[in-house]
Structures are given as C-alpha cells and as structure tokens.
ZALUM-416878 format. One record per residue (C-alpha): x, y, z; residue number from 1. Coordinates in steps of 0.05 Angstrom, whole numbers, plus 32768, in hexadecimal, padded with zeros to 4 digits. Layout:
// ZALUM-416878
<<X; Y; Z>; NUM>
...
// end
This chain:
// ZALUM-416878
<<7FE4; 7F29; 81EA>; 1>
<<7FC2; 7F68; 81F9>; 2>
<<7FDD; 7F7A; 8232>; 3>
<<8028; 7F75; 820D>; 4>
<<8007; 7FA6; 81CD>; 5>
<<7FED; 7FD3; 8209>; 6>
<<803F; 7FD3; 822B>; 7>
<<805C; 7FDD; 81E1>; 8>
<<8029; 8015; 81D4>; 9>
<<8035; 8033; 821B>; 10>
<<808B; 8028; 820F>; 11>
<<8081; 8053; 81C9>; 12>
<<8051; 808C; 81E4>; 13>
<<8089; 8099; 8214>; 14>
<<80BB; 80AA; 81E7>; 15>
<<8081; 80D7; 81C4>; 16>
<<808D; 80EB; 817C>; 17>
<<80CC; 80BD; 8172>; 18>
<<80A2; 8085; 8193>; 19>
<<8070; 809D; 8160>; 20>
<<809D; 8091; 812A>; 21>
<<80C8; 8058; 813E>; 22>
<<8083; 802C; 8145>; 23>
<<806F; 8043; 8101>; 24>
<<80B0; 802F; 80DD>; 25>
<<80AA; 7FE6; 8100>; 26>
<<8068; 7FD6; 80ED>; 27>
<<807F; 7FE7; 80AB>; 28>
<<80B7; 7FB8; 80A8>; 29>
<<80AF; 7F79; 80DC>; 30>
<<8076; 7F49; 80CF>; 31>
<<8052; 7F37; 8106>; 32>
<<805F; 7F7A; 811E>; 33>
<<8020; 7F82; 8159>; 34>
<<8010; 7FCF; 815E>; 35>
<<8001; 7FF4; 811E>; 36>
<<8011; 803E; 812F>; 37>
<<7FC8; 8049; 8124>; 38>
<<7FC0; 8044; 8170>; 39>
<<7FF4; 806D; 8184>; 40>
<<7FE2; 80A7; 8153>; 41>
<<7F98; 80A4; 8165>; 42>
<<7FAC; 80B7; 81B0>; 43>
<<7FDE; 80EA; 81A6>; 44>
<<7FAB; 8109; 8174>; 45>
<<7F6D; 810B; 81A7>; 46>
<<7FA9; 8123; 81DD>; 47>
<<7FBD; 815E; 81B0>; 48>
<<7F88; 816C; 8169>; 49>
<<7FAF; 81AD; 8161>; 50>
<<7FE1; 817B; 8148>; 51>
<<7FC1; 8140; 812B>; 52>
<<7FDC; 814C; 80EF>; 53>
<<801B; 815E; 80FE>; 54>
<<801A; 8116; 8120>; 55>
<<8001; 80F4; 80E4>; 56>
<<803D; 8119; 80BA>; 57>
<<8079; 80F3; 80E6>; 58>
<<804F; 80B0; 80E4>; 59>
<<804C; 80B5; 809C>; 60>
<<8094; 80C6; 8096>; 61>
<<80A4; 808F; 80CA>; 62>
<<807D; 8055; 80AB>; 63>
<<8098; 8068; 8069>; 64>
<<80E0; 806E; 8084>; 65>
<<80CC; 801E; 80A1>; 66>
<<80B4; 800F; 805A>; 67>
<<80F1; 801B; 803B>; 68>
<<811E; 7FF1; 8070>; 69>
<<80E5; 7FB4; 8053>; 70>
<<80F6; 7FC0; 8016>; 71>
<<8145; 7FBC; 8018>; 72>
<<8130; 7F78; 8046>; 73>
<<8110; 7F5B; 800A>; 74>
<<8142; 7F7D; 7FD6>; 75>
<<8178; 7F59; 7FFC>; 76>
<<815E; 7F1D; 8022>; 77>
<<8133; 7F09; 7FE2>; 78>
<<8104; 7ECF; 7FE1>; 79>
<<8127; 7EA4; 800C>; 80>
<<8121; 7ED9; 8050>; 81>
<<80D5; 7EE1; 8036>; 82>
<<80C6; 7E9F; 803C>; 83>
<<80E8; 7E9B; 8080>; 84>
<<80C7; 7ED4; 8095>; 85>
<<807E; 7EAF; 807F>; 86>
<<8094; 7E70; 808E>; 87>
<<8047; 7E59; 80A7>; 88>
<<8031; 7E6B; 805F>; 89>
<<806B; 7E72; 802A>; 90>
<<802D; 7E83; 7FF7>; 91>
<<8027; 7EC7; 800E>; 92>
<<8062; 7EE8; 7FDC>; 93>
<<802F; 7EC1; 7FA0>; 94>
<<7FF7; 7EE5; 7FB1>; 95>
<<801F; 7F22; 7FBA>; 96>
<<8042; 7F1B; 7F75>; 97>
<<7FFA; 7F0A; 7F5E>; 98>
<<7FDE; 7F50; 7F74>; 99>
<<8024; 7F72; 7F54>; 100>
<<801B; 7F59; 7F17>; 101>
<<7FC4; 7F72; 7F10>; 102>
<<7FC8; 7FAE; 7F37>; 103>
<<8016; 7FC6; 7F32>; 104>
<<8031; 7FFB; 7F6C>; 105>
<<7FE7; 8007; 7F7A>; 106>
<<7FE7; 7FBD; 7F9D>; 107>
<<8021; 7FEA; 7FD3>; 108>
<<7FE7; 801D; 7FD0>; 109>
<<7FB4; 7FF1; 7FEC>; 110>
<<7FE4; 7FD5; 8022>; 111>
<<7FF6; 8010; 803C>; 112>
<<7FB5; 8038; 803C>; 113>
<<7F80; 7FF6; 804A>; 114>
<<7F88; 7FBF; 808C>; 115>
<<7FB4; 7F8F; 8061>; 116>
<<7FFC; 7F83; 807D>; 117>
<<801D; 7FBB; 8060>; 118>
<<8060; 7F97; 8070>; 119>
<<8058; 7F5D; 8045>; 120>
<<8050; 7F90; 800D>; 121>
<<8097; 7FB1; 801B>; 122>
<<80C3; 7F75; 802B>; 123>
<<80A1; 7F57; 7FE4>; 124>
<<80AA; 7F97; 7FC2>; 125>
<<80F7; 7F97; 7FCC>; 126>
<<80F9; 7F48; 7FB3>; 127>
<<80CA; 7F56; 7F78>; 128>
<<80F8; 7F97; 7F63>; 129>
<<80BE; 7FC5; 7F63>; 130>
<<80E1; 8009; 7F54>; 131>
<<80F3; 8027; 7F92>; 132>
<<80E2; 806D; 7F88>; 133>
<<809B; 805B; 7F75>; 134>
<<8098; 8027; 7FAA>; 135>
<<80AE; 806C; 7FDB>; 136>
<<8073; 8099; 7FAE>; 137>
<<803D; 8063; 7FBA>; 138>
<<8051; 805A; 8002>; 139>
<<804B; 80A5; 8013>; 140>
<<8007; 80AF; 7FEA>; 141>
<<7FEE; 806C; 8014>; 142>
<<800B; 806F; 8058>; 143>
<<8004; 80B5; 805B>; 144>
<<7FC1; 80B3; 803A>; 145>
<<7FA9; 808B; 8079>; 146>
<<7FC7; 80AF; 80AF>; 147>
<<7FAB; 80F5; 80A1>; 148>
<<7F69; 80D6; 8097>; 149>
<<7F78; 80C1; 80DD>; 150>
<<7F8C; 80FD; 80FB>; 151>
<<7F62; 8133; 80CD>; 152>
<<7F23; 8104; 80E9>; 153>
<<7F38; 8103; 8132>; 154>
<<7F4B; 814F; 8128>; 155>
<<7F00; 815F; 810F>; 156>
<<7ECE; 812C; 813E>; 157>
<<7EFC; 8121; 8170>; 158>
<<7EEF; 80DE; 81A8>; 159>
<<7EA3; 80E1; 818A>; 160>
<<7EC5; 80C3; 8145>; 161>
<<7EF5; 8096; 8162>; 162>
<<7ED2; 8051; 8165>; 163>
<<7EC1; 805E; 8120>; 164>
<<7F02; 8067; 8109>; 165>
<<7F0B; 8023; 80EC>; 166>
<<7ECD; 8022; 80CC>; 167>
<<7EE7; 806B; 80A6>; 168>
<<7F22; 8048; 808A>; 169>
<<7EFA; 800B; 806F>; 170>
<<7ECE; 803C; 804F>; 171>
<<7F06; 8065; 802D>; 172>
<<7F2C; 801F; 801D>; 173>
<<7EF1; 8007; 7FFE>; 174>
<<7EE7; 803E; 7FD2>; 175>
<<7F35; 8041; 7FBF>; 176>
<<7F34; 7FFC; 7FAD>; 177>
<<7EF9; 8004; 7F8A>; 178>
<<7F10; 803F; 7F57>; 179>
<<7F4F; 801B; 7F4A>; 180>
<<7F2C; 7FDB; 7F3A>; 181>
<<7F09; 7FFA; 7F05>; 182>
<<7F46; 8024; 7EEE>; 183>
<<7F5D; 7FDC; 7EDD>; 184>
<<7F2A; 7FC5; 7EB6>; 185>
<<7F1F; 8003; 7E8C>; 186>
<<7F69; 7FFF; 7E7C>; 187>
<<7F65; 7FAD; 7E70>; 188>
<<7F2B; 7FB6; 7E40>; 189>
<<7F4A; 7FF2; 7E16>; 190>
<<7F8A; 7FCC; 7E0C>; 191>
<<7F57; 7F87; 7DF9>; 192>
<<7F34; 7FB1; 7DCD>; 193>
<<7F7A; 7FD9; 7DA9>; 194>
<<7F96; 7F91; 7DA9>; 195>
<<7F5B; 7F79; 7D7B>; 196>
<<7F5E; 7FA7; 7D4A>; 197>
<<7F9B; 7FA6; 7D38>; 198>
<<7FBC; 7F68; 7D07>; 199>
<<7FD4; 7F2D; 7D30>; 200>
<<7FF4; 7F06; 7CFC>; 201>
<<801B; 7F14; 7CBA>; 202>
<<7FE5; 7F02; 7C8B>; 203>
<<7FB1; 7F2B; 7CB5>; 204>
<<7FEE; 7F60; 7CAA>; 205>
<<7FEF; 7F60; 7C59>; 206>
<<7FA6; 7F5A; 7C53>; 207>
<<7FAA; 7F9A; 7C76>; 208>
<<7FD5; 7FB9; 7C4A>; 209>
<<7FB7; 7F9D; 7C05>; 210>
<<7F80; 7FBB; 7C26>; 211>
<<7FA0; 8006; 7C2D>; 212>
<<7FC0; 7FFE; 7BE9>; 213>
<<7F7C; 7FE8; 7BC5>; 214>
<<7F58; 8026; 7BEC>; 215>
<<7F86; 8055; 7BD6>; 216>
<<7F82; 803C; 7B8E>; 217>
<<7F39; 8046; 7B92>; 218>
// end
C-alpha cells in the first residue's frame, strides 16, 4: 500500500501545480481516496518557501473545487449512492446527520480543517441539502484554513518543523473544536433560559396578562 501512495504522489508531483490541484479535488470527493494533498503540498513548499503560500492558495481552490463535485454526488445520488459508497458501515450518514443537526455548517468546518474524512462531509452535505453557498463559505474558511497553516509553517521553520506538522494541526483542531463547542452551549443555555420565561401554556398566558392589567391599575 505504500509503495502505490508513494507512485500516486510521484504521478501528481509531475504534473506540478495541476497535479497539485487535481489530487486535492479527489481527496475531496472519492472516499477511500489514499493521498491527502497534505503530502504533496508539504514537498513543493520545502522545494520552493518563496511560494508556499501561493501553493496552499491552488490546493485550497482545488479541494474546494473537489468539494463541490461531493456535493452534487450526494445532491443527486442521495442516500441510496451513500450507502453504496459506505457499504461496510451504512451508519456513517447517522452520525453525520447527528453532527448536522448539533453543530450545523460548522460540522463541514471541522471536516475540512481537522483529520476527519472531509469527503464524507461533502457527499452528505449535498443529500442533507445543506445550502450550497454556505457549504462553499465553510469549505474555503476550513480547507483553506488548513492549508496555509501548512504552508505559512513550512514557509517560517522550514524541514526543522516538518515532523511536527501533524502534531500543529491537532493543536489548532483542538482548539477550533473547542471554541465552537462552547459557542454551542452558551447559545443552548440562552435559548433554555428565554424559553423559561416566557408562558408555555394559555392559562400561564392570561395570568400573565391579569397580571399586566392589575399592575397597571395599581
């Protein structure tokens, strides 16, 4: 197995920037995909740092270009292609629509900017209807998010930084995750605590108003 990754790696850094971006857009789209373009961008960065970022710009673009094409396969193909796709564990779209429905588009956030399979996340956005300009938004702020951290790191520290890379992008993820996790809570407990003060039921409704009315009088 890893001498086919190290041919498919080898087969895109000869076409050079379109091999760049061609890998990015498949690992974006086909699960089970081998090579994230992490490898490929990490070399051409230490080749050439003047242009790291200029490297992380066309993966971005590329990967979010493959996103898309996930999308229309799940917008299209629906559950059925999912489940053929996942046949060894049909439960995966569940868990997906589990994380959609508590964390929203940030759930596409964390898949594109953390190691989960950020293709699951754009064939299941398409089936789940997830708008598809905010899908695009969350894609760019993720993907993109991840691959200048690449390149801007590589670009600074050079080969001294580079078996630490993965360890980096943990970090960040964790911290990410993290904020957005308690984003949620703060806005579940406000709407708890507006949902208990106000009347639930139609009695609760006119005491409230005899209530008003007997104040005023007063």
């Amino acid at each position: 197995m890893h001498e086919i990754i190290l041919h498919i790696n080898n087969l895109f850094q000869s076409f050079g920037l379109p091999g760049l971006a061609i890998n990015a857009g498949l690992e974006s789209c086909l699960p089970g995909f081998p090579l994230p373009p992490d490898f490929l961008l990490i070399g051409m960065d230490l080749a050439n740092p003047n242009k790291a970022l200029f490297y992380a710009f066309i993966c971005t673009i590329g990967s979010v270009s493959g996103g898309a094409i996930g999308y229309g396969i799940g917008y299209f193909g629906g559950r059925p292609f999912f489940n053929y796709l996942f046949r060894k564990n049909t439960k995966k779209l569940n868990s997906v629509e589990k994380l959609y429905e508590k964390y929203g588009s940030a759930a596409v956030f964390f898949s594109a900017f953390t190691p989960i399979p950020y293709n699951i996340f754009t064939i299941a956005s398409g089936i789940l209807k997830m708008n598809f300009f905010k899908f695009i938004g969350v894609s760019i702020l993720g993907r993109g998010g991840r691959f200048f951290l690449v390149s801007t790191v590589l670009m600074l520290f050079g080969e001294t930084i580079k078996q630490y890379l993965n360890f980096v992008i943990i970090a960040v993820s964790i911290v990410i995750v993290l904020f957005f996790i308690l984003i949620y809570k703060k806005r579940t407990s406000i709407v708890k605590s507006e949902s208990t003060t106000l009347p639930q039921t139609t009695d609760e409704v006119t005491q409230h108003e005899n209530k008003e009315v007997s104040n005023a009088d007063n």
